[in-house]
N, C-alpha and C positions, 0 to 999 in steps of 0.2 A: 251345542256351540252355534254362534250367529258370527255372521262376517260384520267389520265392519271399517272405514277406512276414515283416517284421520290427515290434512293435509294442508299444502298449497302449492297452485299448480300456475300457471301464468297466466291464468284470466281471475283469480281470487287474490293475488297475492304481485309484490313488486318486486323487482331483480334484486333489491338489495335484504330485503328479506328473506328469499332464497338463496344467495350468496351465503347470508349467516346461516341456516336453518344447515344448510349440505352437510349431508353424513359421508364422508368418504369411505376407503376399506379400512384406516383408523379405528374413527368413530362409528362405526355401525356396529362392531361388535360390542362396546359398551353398551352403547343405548340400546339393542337387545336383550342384553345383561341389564339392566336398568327394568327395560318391561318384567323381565321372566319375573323378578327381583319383586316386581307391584301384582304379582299372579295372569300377568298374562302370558301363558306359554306359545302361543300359535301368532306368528308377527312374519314380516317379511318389510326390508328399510330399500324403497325406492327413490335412489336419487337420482335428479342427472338436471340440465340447464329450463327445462322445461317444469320440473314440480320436485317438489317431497314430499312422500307422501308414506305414512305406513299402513298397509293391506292385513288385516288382521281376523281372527276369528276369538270369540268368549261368550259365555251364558251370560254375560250381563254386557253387551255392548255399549249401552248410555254411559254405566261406568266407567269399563276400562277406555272408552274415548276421551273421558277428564282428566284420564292417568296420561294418556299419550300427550294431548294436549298440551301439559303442564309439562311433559319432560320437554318437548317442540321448544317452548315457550322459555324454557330454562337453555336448552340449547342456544337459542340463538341470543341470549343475553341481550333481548330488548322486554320493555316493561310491556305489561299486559296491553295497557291503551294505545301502547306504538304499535299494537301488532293488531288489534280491534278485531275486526271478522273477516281479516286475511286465512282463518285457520278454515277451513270446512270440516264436517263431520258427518257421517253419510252413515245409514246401520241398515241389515236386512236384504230386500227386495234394492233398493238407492244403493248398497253397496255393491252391490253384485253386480248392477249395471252399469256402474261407475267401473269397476275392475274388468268388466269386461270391455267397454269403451278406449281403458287405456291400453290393454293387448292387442285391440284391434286397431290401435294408433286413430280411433275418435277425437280422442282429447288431446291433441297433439296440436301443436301452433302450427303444425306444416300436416294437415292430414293425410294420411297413408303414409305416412316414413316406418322403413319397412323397421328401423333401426330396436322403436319401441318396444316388439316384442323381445328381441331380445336382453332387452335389459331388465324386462319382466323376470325372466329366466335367471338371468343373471344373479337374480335378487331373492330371487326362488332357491337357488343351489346356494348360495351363499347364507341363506338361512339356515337350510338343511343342515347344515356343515356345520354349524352354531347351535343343533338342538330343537329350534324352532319352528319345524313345520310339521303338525298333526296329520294324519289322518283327514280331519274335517277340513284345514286349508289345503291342504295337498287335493284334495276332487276338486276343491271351489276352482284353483289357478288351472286346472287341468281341462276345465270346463272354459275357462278362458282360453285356453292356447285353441280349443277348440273353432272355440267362437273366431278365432282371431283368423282360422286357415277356413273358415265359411266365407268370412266376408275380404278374403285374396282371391280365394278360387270364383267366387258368387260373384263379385263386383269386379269395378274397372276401376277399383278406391286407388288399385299401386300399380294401375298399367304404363301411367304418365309422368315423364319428367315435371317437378314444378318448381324448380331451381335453376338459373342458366347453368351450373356448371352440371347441372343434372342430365341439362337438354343438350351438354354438350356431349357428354358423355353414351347417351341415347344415340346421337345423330352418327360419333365416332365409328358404336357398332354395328349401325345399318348400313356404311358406309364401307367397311374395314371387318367386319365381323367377330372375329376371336381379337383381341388387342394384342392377347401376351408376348404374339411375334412382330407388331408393331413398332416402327420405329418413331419416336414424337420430335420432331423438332422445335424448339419453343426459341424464338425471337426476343428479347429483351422481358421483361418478368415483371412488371404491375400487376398489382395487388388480386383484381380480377384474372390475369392469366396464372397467375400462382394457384390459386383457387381450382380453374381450370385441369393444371394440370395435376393437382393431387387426385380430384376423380377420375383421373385415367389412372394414377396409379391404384385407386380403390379398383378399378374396373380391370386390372391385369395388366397395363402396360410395363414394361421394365427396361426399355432400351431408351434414353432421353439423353437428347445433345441441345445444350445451349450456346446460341451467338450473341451479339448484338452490339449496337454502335459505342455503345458505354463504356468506358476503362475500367469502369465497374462489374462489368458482368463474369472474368474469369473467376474473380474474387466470389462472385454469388452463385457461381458454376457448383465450383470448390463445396464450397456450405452445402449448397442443396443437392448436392450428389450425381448430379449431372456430368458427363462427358463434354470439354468445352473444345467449340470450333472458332477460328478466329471470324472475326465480320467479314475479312474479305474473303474468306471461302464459302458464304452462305449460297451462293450459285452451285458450288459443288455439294453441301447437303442439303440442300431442298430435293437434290434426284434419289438420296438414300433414304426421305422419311415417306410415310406412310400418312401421319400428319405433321403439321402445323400449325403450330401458336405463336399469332404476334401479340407482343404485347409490349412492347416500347414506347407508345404514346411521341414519338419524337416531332409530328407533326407533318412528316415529309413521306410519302411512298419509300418502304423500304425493299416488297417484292413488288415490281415491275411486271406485265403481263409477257414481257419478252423474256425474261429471265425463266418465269413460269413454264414457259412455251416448251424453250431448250429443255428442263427438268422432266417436263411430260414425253417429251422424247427422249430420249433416255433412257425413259422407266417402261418405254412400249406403251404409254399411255395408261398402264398401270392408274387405279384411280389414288386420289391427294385430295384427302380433306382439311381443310384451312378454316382458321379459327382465329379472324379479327377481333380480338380484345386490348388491340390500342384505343386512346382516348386523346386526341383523335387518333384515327384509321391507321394501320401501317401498311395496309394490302391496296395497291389500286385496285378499284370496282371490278374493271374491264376484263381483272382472270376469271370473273365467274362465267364467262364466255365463252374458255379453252373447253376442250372436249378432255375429260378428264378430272379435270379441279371443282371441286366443291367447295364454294366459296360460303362461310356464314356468318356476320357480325352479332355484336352483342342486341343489335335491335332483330333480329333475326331469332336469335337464342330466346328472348325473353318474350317475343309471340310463340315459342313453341313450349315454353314452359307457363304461359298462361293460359293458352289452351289442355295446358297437363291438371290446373290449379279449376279451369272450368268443368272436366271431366270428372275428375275426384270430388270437387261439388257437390256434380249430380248425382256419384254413387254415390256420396255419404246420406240417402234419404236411403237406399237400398239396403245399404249396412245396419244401419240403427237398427230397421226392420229387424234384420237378421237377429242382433245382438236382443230384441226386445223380444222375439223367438225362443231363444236360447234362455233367457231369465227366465221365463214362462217353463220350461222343458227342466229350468234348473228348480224352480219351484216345486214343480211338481215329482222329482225323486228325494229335495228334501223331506216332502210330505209323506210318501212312502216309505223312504227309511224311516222316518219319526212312527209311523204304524207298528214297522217290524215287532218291537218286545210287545205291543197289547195282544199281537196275531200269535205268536210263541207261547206268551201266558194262558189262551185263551185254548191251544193247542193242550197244552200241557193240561190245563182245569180238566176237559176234556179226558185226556190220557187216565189222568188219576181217579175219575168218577167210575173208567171201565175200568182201571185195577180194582175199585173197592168194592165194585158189583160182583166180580168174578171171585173174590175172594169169600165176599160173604153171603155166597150164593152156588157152590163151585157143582150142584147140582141140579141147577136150572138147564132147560133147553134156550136153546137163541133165542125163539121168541121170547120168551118169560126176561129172559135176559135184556134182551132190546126193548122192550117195554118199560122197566124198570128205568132203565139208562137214560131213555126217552121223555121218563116224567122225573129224574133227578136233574135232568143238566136246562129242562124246561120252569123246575121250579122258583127257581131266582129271579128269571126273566118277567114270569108271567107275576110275582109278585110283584115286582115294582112298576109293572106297568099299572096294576091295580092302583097301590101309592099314586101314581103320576094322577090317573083318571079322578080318584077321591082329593087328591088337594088342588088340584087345576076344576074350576069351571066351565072356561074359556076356552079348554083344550088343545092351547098354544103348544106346550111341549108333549102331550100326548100325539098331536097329530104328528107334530116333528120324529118322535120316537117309534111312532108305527111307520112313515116312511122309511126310517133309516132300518128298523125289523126287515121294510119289503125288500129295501136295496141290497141287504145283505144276505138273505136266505131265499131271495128269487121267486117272494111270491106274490100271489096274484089274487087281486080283489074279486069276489062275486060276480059281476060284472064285465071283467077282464077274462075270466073262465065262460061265460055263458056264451060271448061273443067268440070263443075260438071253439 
């Protein structure tokens, strides 16, 4: 069996081709059933906003990549020339490093998102569950998950936010530590603070009260699950959050460094991290001042997630490495399983040459016996190298076959003996 990967991911292929192409948990169990159906039994259906792709294994890879192809192709009910060489097709040694690239969030439009592997997984157990994962894809993904925790542990590919709401979320817990007894207070709710605050609840937060000048905001309190405070008690919860998000855009200072002030007493000084994501500003400057307040706006956040985006850069030359490591590693035990039946067969020739000596000899001594044994299991060999020698003049595959004699039985030229 050969791996091989059939796709498009979002540097081959364009959103709206991907849009049609998406296999949800619908459609992915048909078009499994679709492959098994064209004789490919070993598949796995990777979707999500970044590619589709299916990761595959068959003894005839060229093939069953036509077959994928064409089901893709029929999926997304565009004509062959609308869809051109948005498809890729990858077999072998390209496969394997492609499948490992994408576990290890390589091929990712955001590199290092830790999210990739597991949707790897995801697609992996979802197969299984459907019949479709052998033996021979099940080491390949396995060899991936591997590759995937060298290059977390190895590199600095996932140590940096490279998102603001990423880097807000970063700044949160170095600030604040554990989240989940945090309290967030969020200020009016554009589009960026929204954003904001769902990575705190991805990060553990669960206590959220919203204010804000708006007649609108109890209304979007309500919806978004939030605990609502009126605007004119925002002096009185500013002393019970932990953080703060503004993001009302109203155009005017909404927290005042005097209001700030009073809050931080209160809390004992307690630390208050703040999170300007109005447009404009809704924090005056001046609380980044207070002893206590952590003040950070969105030009703030997105220096510390482009220094995330500069870091992950640099490890991703360390990772490839890695991943080009690990093909290499992966190479080489497919080569060795691939040996196992000739080393078995050749055990076993072996085995039955000393049953049929012993049988038809059953009163020889050892030597007589080993001698025997010795020019039966040597007489095959030594003819065909005769053959080799009498139709080669050149002795291109005689030299090759007395090398591959020395490599295997450990032995050692004239020369090689004189000198030891």
């Amino acid at each position: 069996m050969r791996p091989f990967v059939v796709g498009a991911n979002h540097r081959s292929s364009s959103v709206l081709l991907r849009d049609r192409l998406f296999l949800d948990e619908s459609k992915a169990p048909v078009f499994l059933s679709q492959l098994a159906d064209r004789g490919i039994a070993q598949a796995i259906v990777l979707s999500t906003c970044d590619r589709v792709e299916i990761q595959a294994a068959s003894p005839d890879p060229e093939a069953s990549g036509r077959v994928v192809r064409d089901l893709l192709m029929r999926a997304s009910g565009q004509p062959a020339e609308a869809i051109g060489d948005q498809l890729y097709q990858l077999s072998d040694d390209a496969a394997v490093r492609h499948i490992f690239a994408v576990a290890a969030s390589l091929d990712s439009q955001t590199i290092g998102e830790p999210q990739v592997l597991g949707q790897v997984k995801d697609g992996h157990r979802f197969a299984q569950a459907h019949g479709m994962v052998g033996g021979e894809l099940d080491a390949l993904l396995q060899a991936a998950y591997g590759t995937a925790k060298r290059v977390r542990t190895e590199t600095e590919i996932g140590h940096r936010p490279v998102s603001i709401a990423a880097a807000a979320g970063r700044i949160a817990r170095d600030v604040q530590g554990d989240l989940e007894s945090a309290s967030v207070l969020v200020v009016g709710l554009a589009d960026m603070g929204e954003i904001i605050v769902e990575q705190f609840r991805t990060a553990g937060a669960a206590r959220f009260v919203m204010t804000g000048p708006s007649r609108r905001t109890e209304a979007a309190a309500r919806r978004g699950g939030y605990t609502f405070a009126p605007f004119e008690t925002l002096d009185h919860a500013m002393k019970d959050a932990e953080i703060i998000v503004a993001a009302a855009g109203t155009g005017r200072f909404l927290i005042a460094p005097e209001a700030m002030e009073k809050a931080l007493a209160m809390r004992r000084r307690r630390p208050v991290l703040l999170i300007d994501a109005g447009v404009p500003g809704d924090i005056d400057p001046s609380v980044a001042e207070l002893d206590g307040a952590f003040l950070f706006t969105l030009d703030d956040l997105e220096r510390v997630a482009m220094e995330g985006r500069s870091t992950r850069g640099a490890a991703a030359q360390g990772a490839w490495e890695i991943v080009d490591q690990e093909v290499e590693t992966w190479r080489r035990s497919v080569a060795a399983r691939d040996a196992v039946p000739a080393i078995v067969a050749l055990r076993a020739h072996f085995e039955a040459a000393r049953d049929e000596l012993l049988a038809a000899e059953p009163g020889a001594d050892a030597a007589e016996v080993t001698r025997m044994l010795v020019n039966r299991l040597l007489h095959e060999p030594s003819r065909a190298m005769r053959d080799i020698a009498e139709a080669e003049s050149g002795g291109g595959r005689l030299g090759a076959a007395e090398q591959l004699l020395r490599r295997l039985f450990e032995l050692r030229s004239k020369e090689d003996r004189e000198q030891s």
